[in-house]
N, C-alpha and C positions, 0 to 999 in steps of 0.2 A: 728567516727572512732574507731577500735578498740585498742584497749590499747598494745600497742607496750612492747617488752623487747630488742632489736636489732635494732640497721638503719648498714646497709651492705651499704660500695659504694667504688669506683673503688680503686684500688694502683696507685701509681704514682702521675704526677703534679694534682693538684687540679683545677677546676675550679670555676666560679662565681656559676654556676646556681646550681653544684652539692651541695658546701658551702649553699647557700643558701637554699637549698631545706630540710639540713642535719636543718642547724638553727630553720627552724619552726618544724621541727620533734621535736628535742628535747626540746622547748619552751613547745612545747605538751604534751612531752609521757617523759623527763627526764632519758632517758635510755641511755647505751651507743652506740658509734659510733666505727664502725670499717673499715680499707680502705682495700679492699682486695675482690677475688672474690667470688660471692656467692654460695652456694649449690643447688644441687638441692632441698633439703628442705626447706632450706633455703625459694626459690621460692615460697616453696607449702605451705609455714608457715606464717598464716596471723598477728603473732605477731612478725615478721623477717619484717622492710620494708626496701626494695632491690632499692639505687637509685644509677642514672643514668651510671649505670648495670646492667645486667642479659638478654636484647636480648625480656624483657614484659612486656606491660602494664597494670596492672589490679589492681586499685585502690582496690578492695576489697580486695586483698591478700597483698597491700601496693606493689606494684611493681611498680616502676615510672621510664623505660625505655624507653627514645624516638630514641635510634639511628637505630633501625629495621623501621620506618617510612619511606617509599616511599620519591623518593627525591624533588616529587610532594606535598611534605606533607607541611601545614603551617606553617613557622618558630615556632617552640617549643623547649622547654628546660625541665628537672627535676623539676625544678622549677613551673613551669606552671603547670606541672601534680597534682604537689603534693596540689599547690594550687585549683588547680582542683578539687579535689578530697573535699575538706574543704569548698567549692563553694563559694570561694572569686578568682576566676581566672577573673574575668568579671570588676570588681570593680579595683583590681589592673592593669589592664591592663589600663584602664583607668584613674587612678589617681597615677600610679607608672613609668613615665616615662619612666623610667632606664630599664622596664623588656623587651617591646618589643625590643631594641637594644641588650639586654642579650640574650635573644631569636635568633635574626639571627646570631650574634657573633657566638656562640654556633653551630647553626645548618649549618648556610652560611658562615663561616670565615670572617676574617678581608676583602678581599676585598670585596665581595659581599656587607657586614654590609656598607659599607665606603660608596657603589656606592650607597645603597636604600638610606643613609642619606644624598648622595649627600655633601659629602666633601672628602680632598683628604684622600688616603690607610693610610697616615701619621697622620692623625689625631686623629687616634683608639688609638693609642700607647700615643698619650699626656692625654687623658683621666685616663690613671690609676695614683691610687698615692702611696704613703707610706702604706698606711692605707690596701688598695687593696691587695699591695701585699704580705706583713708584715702578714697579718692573711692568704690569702692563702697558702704562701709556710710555718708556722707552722701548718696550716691544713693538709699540703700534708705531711708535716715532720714527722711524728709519724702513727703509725697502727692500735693505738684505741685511743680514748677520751671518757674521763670519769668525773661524776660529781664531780665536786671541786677541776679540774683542771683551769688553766689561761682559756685554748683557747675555753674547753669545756663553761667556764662559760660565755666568752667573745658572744661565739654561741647561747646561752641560751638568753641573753639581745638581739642581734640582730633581734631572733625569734621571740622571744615574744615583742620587739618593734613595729615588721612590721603585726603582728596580731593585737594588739592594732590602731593601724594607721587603717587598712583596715577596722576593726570591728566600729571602731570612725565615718569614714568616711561614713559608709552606716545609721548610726546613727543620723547624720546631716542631709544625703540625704531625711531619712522617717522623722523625722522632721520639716526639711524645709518644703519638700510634705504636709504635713497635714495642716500645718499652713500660707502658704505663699499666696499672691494676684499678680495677674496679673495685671499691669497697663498699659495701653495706654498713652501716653502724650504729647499731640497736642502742638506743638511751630511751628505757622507759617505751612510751609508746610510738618515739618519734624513731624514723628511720633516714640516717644522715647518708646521702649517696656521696661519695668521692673519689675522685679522685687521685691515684698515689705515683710517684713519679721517683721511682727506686733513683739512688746512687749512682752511677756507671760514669767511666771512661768520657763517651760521649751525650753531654749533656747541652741543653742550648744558654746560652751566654748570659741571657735570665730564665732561671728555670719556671720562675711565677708565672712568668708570660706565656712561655710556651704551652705551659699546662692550659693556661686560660685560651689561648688561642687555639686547641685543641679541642677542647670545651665547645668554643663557638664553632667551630668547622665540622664538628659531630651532629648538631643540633642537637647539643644536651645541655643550655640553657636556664631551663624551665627543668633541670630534673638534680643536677649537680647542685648540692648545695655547701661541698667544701673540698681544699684542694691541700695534698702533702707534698713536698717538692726537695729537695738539696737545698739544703743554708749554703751561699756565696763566699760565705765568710766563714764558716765553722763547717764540722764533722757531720752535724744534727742537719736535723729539718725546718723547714719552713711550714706553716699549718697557717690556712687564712679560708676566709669564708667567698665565697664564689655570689660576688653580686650583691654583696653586705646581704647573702641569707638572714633575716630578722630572729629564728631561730639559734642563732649561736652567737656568743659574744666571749672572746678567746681570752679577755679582759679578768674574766673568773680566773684564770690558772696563774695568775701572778702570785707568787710563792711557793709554787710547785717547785720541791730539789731537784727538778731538769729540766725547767721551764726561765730561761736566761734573758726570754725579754716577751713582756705579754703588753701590745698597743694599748692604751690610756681607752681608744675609743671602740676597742671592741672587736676590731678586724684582722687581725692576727696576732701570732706571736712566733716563738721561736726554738727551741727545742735541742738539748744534747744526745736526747733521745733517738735511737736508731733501732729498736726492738715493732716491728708490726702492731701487735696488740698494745704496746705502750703507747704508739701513735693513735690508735685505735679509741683505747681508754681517755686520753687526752681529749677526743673529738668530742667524746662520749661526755666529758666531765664540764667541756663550753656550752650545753644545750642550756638553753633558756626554758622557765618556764612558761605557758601560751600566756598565763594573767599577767607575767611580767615582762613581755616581749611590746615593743614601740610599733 
């Protein structure tokens, strides 16, 4: 991206997406923010980026307006665009929760958002908190923000948290990918898919996560149903069930002589074990039977 002097975006109440979008600009580019409407230069000035204002989209000139969108258009936000544009929109959408609700909020209102989540119109409004709205309405409160200010710099940490997060999290995913084993693991009639995430040098800083966020960026969801990783803390492994699998409950192997910590409620445990087939064996020995599975 090119190197910004200006983020332009609307006067008035502030919202998530716009806030948000303003955050990783200036994580980015450290320039100031102003709320107020844009010029036509403004527009055609690729170190001006113009959000969720000005009526165009065109990431090259930093223009991240989605409210000219057809009303057929896929729930989007500022946000999205901008992330877009940085080609982390794909990645957070799936491991950020919070965006695709931002997104219909945004573009579908509170009822619409209420109906796709399938809870009542009243339950949009319990979701916000202090925090939400405390930095929105001083974001809306002032005309420009600048560095080394409270809110400016409060926006700055936000940005550049959630760039770290997404950039971390694609960093686990090729990680995990190069390094990880596919396991099959026959108990009886049930076949335990998993998978194993050897030892090595470079490992990501939770190995549990990674593997899981792996998982999700595979689309193997719906087929994994447990995961082996490096203990944090010890030599051995980590062995836990992918999605509370209802099939396994790792709770069984408590008194196992290599089995140094088995969770109370079922979802992992913890292993000095480092032999393949003893990991294997282990998966094999948490299967539940189907009459006594919840």
């Amino acid at each position: 991206m090119s190197e910004l002097k200006l983020i332009v975006t609307h006067p008035g109440g502030a919202h998530k997406d716009d806030l948000l979008a303003a955050c990783v600009l200036v994580a980015l580019h450290g320039c100031p923010v102003e709320r107020r409407d844009p010029t036509g230069d403004e527009l055609a000035d690729a170190q001006v980026a113009v959000v969720d204002v000005g009526g165009h989209h065109d990431p090259a000139l930093h223009n991240y307006d989605h409210h000219q969108f057809p009303r057929e258009h896929a729930p989007t936000c500022s946000l999205s665009l901008v992330l877009a544009a940085l080609g982390l929109y794909e990645d957070a959408l799936r491991f950020c929760d919070w965006l695709e609700p931002a997104e219909w909020f945004d573009s579908r209102g509170p009822k619409k958002t209420a109906e796709w989540l399938g809870v009542p119109r009243a339950a949009i409004g319990k979701l916000n908190s202090p925090v939400d709205m405390t930095l929105l309405r001083h974001f809306a409160g002032s005309p420009r923000h600048a560095p080394g200010e409270t809110v400016y710099e409060f926006m700055r940490a936000v940005g550049a948290d959630l760039l770290a997060y997404l950039r971390g999290v694609r960093e686990d995913i090729e990680s995990v990918r190069g390094r990880s084993e596919r396991w099959q693991v026959q108990a009886g009639d049930e076949v335990i898919e998993t998978v194993f995430l050897p030892r090595s040098d470079e490992l990501p800083s939770e190995p549990s996560n990674g593997v899981a966020r792996f998982i999700r960026a595979t689309g193997l969801e719906t087929v994994i149903g447990a995961m082996v990783y490096p203990d944090r803390r010890a030599d051995g492994y980590g062995i836990s069930r992918y999605e509370d699998d209802p099939r396994l409950d790792f709770s069984r192997l408590d008194g196992e002589p290599d089995v140094h910590f088995a969770h109370k409620s079922g979802f992992m445990c913890k292993t000095s074990a480092t032999d393949p087939e003893r990991l294997r064996g282990l998966i094999a020995r948490a299967v539940v039977q189907p009459s006594a599975r919840p």
